[in-house]
C-alpha positions, 0 to 999 in steps of 0.5 A: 229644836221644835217644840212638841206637839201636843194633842188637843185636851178636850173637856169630858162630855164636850160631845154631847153638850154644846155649851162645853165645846167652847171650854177649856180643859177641865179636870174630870172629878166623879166617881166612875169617870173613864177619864180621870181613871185614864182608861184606853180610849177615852179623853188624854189629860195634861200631865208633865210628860207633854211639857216641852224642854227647858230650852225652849220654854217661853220662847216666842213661836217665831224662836226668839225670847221676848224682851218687853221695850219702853223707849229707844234706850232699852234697844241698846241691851237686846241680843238680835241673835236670840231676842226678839222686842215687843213695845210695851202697851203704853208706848204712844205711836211716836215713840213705837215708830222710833223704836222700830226705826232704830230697831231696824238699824240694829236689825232687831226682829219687833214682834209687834210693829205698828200698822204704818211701820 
């Protein structure tokens, strides 16, 4: 199962004022706005609709569920079939290149492996 694709949510007004094409999504407040009233034609908002299927949420864009790791032992839990590792931050570059020697052999997918890996 894919996710859904979702339109792009552009804030009111991003047309006419430069600052505003950079931003994100805003909900739309004024009295008269075509927006916030969702009149054909103007601005789609976000809404529970376009959420994807329980299933899928969370779920990296590669499939796999990421499982944050800290050492060599925490490899042992992960599930190849469905999970994927992503080495925590503060791991320093001895240890990533460990992980991901033992990943390897454990055939686990690493999400993001060092530059020499």
């Amino acid at each position: 199962m894919r996710t859904k694709k979702k339109p792009d949510f552009k804030r009111v007004d991003y047309h006419r004022h430069k600052k505003l094409r950079r931003s994100s999504w805003r909900r739309p407040r004024g009295r008269h706005n075509k927006t916030r009233l969702h009149k054909k034609g103007k601005f789609l908002s976000p809404s529970i609709g376009y959420g994807n299927d329980a299933s899928l949420r969370g779920l990296h864009p590669s499939g796999y569920r990421e499982v944050l790791v800290h050492n060599v032992k925490e490899l042992e839990n992960v599930d190849p079939s469905v999970e994927a590792v992503r080495i925590a931050a503060g791991v320093g570059k001895k240890k990533r290149l460990q992980i991901v020697e033992r990943a390897k052999e454990l055939d686990i997918k690493v999400l993001n492996p060092p530059a020499e890996a």
